[in-house]
N, C-alpha and C positions, 0 to 999 in steps of 0.2 A: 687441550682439555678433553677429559676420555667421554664416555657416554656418559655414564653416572654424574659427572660434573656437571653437564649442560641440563641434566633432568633436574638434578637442585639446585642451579644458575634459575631454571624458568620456575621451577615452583618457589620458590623467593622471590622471585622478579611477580609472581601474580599475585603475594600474598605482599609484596611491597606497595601495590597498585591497591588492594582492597584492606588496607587498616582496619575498618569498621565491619566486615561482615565474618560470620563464623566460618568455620572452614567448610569445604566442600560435601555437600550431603547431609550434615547437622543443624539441627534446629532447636530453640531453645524450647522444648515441650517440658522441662521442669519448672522455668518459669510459670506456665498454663498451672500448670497440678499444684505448684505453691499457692498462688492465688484461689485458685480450686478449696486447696484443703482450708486455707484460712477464712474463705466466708462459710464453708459449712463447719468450721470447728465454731467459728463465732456460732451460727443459728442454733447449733446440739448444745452448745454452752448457753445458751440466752432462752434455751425450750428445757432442758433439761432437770437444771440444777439451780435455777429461779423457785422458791419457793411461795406460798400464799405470806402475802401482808396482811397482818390484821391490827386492830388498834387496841391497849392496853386494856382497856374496859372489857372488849372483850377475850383476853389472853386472862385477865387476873378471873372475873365471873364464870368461864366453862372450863378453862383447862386448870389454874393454876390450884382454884379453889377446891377444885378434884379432884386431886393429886395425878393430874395426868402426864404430866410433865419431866420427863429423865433427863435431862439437863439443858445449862442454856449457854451459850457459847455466844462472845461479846466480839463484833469482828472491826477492826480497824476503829475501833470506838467511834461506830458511828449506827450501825444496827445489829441488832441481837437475833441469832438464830434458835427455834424452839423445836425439841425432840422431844417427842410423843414418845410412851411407854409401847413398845411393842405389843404388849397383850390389852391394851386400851383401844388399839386403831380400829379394833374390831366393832365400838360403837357404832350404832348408826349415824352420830353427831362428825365422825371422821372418816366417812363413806368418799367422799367427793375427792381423799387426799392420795388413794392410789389408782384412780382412773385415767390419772396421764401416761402415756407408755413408757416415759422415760423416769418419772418419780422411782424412789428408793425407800424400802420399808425403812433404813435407817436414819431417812431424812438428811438434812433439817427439813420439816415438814410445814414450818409457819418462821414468819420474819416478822420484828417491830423495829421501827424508825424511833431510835433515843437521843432526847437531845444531847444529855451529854451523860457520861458514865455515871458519875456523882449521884446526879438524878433518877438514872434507872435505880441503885444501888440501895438509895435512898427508899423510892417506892415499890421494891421488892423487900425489902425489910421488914418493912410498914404491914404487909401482904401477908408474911409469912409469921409474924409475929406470936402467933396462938398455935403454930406449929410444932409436933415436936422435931426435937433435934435431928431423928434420923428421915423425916418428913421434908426439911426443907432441900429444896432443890441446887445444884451446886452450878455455880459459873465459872467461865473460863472463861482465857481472852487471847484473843489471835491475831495478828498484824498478816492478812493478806495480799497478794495483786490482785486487781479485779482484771482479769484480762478481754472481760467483755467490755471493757469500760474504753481496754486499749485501741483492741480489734476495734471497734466503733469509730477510730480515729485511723487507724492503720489500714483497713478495707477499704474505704473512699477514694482515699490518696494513691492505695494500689490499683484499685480501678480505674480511676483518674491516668497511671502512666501507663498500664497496658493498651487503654484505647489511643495514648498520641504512639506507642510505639508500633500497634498495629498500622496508623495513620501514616507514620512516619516510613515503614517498610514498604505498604501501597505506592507511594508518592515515589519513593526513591525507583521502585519498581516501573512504573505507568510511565513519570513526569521526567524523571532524573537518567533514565537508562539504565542505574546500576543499581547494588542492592541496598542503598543506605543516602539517607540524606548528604550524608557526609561527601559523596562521591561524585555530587552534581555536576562539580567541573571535572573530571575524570575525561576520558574519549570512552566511545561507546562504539570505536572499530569492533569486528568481529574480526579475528585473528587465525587465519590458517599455518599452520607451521606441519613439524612432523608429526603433530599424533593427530590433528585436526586437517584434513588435506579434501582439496576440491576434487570432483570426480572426474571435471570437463579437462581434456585435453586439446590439443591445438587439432588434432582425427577429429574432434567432431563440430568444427569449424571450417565449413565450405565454403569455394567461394572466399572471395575478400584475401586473395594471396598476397597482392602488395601490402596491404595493411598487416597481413598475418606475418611476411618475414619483415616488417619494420619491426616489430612486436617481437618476433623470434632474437634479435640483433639484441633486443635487452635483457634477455631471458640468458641469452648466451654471457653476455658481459654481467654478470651474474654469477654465472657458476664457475667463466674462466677471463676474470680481469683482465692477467698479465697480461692479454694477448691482445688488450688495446694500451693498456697505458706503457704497454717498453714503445712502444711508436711517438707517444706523447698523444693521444686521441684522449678527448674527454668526452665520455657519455652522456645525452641529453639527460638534463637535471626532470624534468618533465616531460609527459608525453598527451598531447588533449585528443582525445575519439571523437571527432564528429560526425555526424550522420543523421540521415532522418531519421523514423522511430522504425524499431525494429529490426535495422541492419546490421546489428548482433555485437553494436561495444560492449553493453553487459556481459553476452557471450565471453567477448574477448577474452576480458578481465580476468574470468572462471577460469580459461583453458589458460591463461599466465599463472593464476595461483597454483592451477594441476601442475602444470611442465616448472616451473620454479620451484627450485629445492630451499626456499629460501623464508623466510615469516611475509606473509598476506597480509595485511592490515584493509578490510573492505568495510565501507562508509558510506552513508548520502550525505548529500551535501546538506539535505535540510535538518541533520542530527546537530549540525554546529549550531542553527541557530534555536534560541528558548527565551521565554519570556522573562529568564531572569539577568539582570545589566553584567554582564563580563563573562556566563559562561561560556559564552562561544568562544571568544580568544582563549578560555581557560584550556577547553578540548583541545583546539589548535595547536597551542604548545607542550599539552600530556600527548597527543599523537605523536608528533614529532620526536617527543623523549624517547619515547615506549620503540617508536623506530629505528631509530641511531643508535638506541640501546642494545638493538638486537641486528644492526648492521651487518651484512647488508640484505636488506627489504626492500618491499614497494608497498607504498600507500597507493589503495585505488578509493578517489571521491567520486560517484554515480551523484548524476543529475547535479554537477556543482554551478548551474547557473542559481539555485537557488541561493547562496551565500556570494556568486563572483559577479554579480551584475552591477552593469556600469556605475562609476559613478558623477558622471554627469550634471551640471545643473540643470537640464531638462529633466531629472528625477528628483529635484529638490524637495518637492512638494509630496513627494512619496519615500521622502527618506527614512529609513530604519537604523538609528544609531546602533543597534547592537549588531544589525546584520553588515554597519561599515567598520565595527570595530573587529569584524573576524573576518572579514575580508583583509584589514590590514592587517590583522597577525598573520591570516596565511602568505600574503605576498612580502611579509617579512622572516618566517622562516622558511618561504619557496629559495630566497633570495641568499639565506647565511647560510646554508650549506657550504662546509669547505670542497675543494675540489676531490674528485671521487671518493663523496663519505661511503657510499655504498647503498644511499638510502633514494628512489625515483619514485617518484609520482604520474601515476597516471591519472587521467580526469575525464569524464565521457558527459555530454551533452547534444542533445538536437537545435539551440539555441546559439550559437556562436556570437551571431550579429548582436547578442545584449552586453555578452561579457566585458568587461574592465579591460580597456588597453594593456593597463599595466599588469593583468595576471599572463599574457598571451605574448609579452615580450619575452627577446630573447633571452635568457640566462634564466630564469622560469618553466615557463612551458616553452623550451627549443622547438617541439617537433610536432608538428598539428597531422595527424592522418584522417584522410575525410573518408568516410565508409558512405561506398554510393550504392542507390539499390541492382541489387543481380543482374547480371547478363547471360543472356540466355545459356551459358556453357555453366554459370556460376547457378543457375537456378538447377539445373541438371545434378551439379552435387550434393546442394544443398536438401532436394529431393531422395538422394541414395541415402544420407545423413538422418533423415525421418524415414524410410522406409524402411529403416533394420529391423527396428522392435514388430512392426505389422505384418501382418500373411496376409500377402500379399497373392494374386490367382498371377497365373503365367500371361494372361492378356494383358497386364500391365504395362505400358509402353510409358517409360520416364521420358522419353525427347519427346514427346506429344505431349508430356504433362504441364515439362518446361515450355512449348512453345505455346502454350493456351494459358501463361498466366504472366504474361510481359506485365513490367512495374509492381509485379509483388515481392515481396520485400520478405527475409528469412522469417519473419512471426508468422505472416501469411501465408505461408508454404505451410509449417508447422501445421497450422491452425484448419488448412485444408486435409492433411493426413491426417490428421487426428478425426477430422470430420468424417471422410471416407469410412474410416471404421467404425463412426458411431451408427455410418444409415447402414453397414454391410452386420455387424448387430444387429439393427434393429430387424433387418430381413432375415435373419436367423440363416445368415448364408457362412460357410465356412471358411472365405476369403475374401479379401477385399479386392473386388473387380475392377475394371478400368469406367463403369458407369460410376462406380460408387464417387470414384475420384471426380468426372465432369459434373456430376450434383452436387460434389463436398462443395466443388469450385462457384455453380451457378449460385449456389446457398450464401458461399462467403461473399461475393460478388455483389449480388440481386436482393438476398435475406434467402428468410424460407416462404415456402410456395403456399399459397393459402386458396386450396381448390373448395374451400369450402366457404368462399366470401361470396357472397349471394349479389346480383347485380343485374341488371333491367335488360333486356333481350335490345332494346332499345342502345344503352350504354354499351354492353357486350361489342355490337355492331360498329359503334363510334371509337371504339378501341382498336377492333381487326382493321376496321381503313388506317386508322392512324398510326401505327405500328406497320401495315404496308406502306404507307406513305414515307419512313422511315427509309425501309427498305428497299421500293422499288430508285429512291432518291440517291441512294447511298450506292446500288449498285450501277446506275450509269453514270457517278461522278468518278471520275479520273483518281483523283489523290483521296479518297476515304479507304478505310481499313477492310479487308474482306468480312464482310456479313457470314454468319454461322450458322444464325438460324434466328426464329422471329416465335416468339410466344405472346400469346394475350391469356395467359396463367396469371390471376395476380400473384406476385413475390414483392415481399417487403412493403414499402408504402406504395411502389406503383401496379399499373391495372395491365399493364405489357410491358414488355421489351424490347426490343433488338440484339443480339448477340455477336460481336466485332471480335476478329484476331488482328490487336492495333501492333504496329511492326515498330520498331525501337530504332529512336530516332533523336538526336545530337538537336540536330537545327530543325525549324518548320518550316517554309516557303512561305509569302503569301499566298499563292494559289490554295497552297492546300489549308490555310487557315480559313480562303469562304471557300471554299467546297468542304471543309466541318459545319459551318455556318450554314449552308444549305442541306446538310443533312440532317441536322438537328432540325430544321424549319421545316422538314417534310412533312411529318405530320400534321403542325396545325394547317401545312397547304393543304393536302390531303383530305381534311374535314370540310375546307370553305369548296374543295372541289366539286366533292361526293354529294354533300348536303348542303352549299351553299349557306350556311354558317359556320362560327367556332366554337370553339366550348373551352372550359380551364380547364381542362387535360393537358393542355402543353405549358404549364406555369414553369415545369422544370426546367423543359425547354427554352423558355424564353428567359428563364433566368441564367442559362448558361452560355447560351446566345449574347445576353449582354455585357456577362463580366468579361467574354471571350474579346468581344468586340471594341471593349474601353482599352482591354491588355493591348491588343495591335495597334488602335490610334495613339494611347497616352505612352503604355513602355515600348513598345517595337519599332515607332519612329516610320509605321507601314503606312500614313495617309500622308495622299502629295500635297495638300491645303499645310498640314500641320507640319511635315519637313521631318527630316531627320532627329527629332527630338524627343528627351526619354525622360520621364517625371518619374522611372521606379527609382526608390528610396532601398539601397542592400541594406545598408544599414539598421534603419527600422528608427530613424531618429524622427523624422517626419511626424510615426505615428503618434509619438506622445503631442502633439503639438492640433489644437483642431482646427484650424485650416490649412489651405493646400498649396501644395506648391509653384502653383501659379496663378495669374492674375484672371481677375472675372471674365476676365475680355474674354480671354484662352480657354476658359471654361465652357462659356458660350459657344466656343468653338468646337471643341473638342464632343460637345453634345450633339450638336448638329451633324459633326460627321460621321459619330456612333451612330447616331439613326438615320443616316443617308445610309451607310454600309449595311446596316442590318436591312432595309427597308429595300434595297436593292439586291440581296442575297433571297431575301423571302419572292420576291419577283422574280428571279432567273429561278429558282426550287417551283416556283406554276409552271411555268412554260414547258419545264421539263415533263413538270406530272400529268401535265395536257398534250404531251408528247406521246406518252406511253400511259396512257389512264387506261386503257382497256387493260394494260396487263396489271395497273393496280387494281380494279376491281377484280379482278381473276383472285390474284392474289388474297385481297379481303376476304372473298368467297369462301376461297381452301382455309384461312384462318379459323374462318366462323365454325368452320367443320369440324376440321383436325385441332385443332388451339395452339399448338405448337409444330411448325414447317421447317425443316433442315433444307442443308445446304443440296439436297439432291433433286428436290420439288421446285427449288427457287431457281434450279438452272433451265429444268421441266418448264415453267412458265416465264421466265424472263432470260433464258438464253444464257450464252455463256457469256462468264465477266469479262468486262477487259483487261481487267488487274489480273494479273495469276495468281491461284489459290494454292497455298502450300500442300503438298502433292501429301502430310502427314493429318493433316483436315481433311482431307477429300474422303482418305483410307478410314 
């Protein structure tokens, strides 16, 4: 098939797909102007050419009797039109007959309602009787339409279908996806082929290399088949993206539809489902046509835990008949595919644990790639990846950027260069510096800095110790992250901070989960030290102390009372379900030794700050002062760490 063929293959293949809508770029705007013309010809015809009615008494007494009358003209034998003499109109008595702008000196100028012909015929006789012969006035008679009579019936009714078709083209519009009621069950993929093409290539996708050549492996089998099936290799019929949010499967997707020379079909998974019974499966199976038809493609479904979640009887009570009637049609045409039609699916979600066993088996979705968040080498690309488009100044140091933003995830990175350039803007500076970057970073991190929130010289005070208390806690415990620096700037909801370079890490120790536990606890030790009370400044605190604290006893299996035993649920089946998965007894238990841990973490975090309290006050001191203490001050008053600080922090 030459080029010419496949261009009138696809404009027939879209114009077989939209039966009901016009063609591309036309609009019925003769429609509009017919209706248009037809209610203003009715009003110029119902204002115009409407003459005065009057009653016989008075037609026979001033006009007939006067001979003012030049003929009378008998219309559909039901009323008589009357013409005035032209050189009569000139009375004062026929003043009122050309004041309308649209009357005609030739009239008709007056009308009478006749019962019936006979009768006029008869009392016009009668009338003219002492007339002479060239005196009386002469009739005619005419069988008309009345078209105003029609239009009266014909303008209602066309008003009537203009507003449902306007109605009708909204809905199809808004509700339906496509351009016509007609098309509700239609698919509402957006279709990249060759004249429609993504811009993202697999270049600007960092980072994420295994995921990226499983992904390249289809792209290729794609463009050169032969070269798995002469071996006998069958290509995964599916492919599912997992990850958490951010870690770029959308991405993916993009840079598949750029690098694939082949038709895109890109969807969410929440377009199958709608409130009317069957569309969804209706889509399910026009997707699938519209694919195989133009074999070989790939179907990408974003976000399809919205239509693939379980279906369990723990979800009974929240079942959606139409959302399981297009779940079964997609895990029945995942599943009829003949062997290499040329048509694959991909499917990206942050949700795995809800989805349907049976969409995630094999011969479906084969081949699950899990996108984990960046390593420090992968955030270093993904960094070169965002810093093309920006101007960037020569201080820029990217392995500094990457190692000051452990567990940020491809949005996040984004989302800090983009930032960079809005504060290096807002300074009306000519490049984006490497401060612009560490504020993008504290901003995306912390919030924005609000030096303008107003606060008691008193609270101010109870802030700098408790934020050293943080600090001086955190730098003689063994396994916590290097400290960076310590502000009492309020940002975002809190009134200070602490600043950590936390280091990436697989497994946790106990040890180093209570010495997190006592660093977090420094502060409110800190306040009971300084001022022998506490205050709800450390709520955050103490609420992450104790979710931290439940994760070790109840999943880690990290208390010796409670043994080797794990209550996390991967699954997430648990949660639908409100009670827990163990007995009172163990619950009891499991309380008690959350608050023996915590309660004995917050007691080794005193002893320590009573340890070194002169260098926490010092420290509070320099706060109160400066508001914010780097890593170069905090070696100045509390010596050097015994962690080593990465020698790219120090610089």
């Amino acid at each position: 098939m030459d080029h010419k063929e496949e261009e009138n293959s696809d404009k027939s293949f879209s114009e077989e797909r939209n039966p009901m809508t016009l063609p591309k770029g036309s609009k019925p705007y003769w429609l509009y102007f017919l209706f248009l013309f037809l209610i203003l010809f009715s009003i110029f015809n119902w204002t115009a050419t409407k003459p005065n009615e009057i009653s016989w008494l008075t037609f026979e007494q001033t006009m007939l009797s006067a001979h003012d009358v030049a003929k009378i003209v008998v219309v559909n034998k039901e009323s008589a039109e009357i013409y005035i003499k032209e050189d009569r109109l000139k009375a004062p008595k026929y003043s009122t007959i050309l004041k309308g702008a649209f009357m005609s000196k030739l009239g008709p100028h007056y009308a009478i309602q006749i019962g019936s012909v006979e009768s006029f015929e008869s009392k016009l006789q009668q009338a003219q009787q002492n007339f002479l012969p060239e005196e009386r006035v002469e009739i005619t008679y005419q069988n008309r339409t009345n078209w105003t009579a029609v239009l009266s019936w014909i303008v209602p009714f066309g008003l009537l279908i203009l507003f449902w078709v306007f109605m009708l083209r909204g809905l199809g519009r808004s509700s339906m996806g496509g351009g016509s009621i007609f098309n509700f069950g239609k698919s509402t993929a957006k279709l990249f082929d060759k004249d429609i093409k993504s811009t993202v290539t697999f270049k600007d996708v960092a980072g994420l290399r295994e995921a990226k050549s499983e992904v390249e492996e289809i792209v290729d089998f794609l463009k050169n088949p032969k070269t798995y099936t002469k071996l006998g290799a069958k290509i995964p019929k599916g492919v599912m993206l997992v990850g958490p949010t951010g870690t770029g499967k959308t991405l993916m997707a993009k840079a598949v539809a750029g690098e694939a020379q082949v038709p895109f079909f890109s969807l969410s998974g929440s377009e199958f489902v709608e409130m009317f019974v069957g569309v969804g499966a209706s889509r399910v199976r026009d997707l699938f046509k519209q694919a195989k038809e133009k074999a070989p493609s790939i179907i990408f479904i974003d976000e399809i835990d919205a239509v693939g979640r379980s279906r369990s009887k723990a979800n009974a009570f929240q079942a959606n008949d139409e959302r399981e009637n297009t779940l079964n049609q997609l895990l029945t045409e995942l599943d009829g595919f003949g062997t290499n039609t040329g048509v694959i699916v991909l499917a990206a979600t942050n949700r795995a644990d809800i989805l349907d066993k049976a969409l995630l088996r094999p011969g479906r979705f084969d081949r699950h790639i899990y996108l984990e968040l960046p390593t420090k080498q992968e955030r270093m690309e993904i960094f070169e990846v965002h810093l093309r488009p920006i101007k960037k100044a020569k201080d820029v140091d990217v392995k500094l950027l990457a190692s000051m933003s452990p567990g940020f995830s491809g949005a996040d990175i984004a989302n800090i260069c983009n930032e960079a350039a809005l504060i290096a803007a807002r300074k009306k500076k000519e490049a984006v510096e490497q401060e612009d970057f560490m504020e993008a970073r504290d901003r995306v991190v912390g919030g924005l800095e609000r030096k303008g929130k107003i606060i008691s010289p008193k609270e101010k005070e109870i802030v700098a110790y408790h934020e050293a208390g943080h600090a001086v806690a955190s730098w003689f415990l063994k396994n916590v992250d290097a400290l960076v620096k310590v502000s009492i700037i309020p940002r975002g909801k809190s009134l200070g901070s602490a600043w950590y370079l936390p280091e990436e890490h697989q497994i946790v120790t106990k040890a180093k989960f209570i010495d997190q536990l006592c660093a977090t606890l420094g502060g409110r030790a800190a306040e009971e030290i300084i001022f022998n009370e506490v205050s709800s400044g450390a709520l955050d605190d103490l609420e992450k102390v104790t979710k931290q604290a439940y994760t070790m006893v109840a999943y880690y299996g990290l208390n010796d009372k409670i043994g080797p035993l794990s209550f996390y649920d991967s699954t997430g089946e648990n949660e639908r379900f409100l009670g827990k998965p163990y007995s009172e007894n163990m619950a009891m238990i499991i309380d008690k030794e959350v608050q023996a841990l915590i309660v004995s973490s917050y007691n080794k975090t005193i002893e320590l700050l009573l340890k070194h309290q002169s260098k926490l006050e010092s420290l509070g001191q320099l706060l109160l002062k400066k508001e914010v203490v780097y890593l170069e001050d905090l070696e100045k008053i509390l010596g050097k760490r015994t962690k080593e600080i990465p020698a790219q922090v120090r610089d």
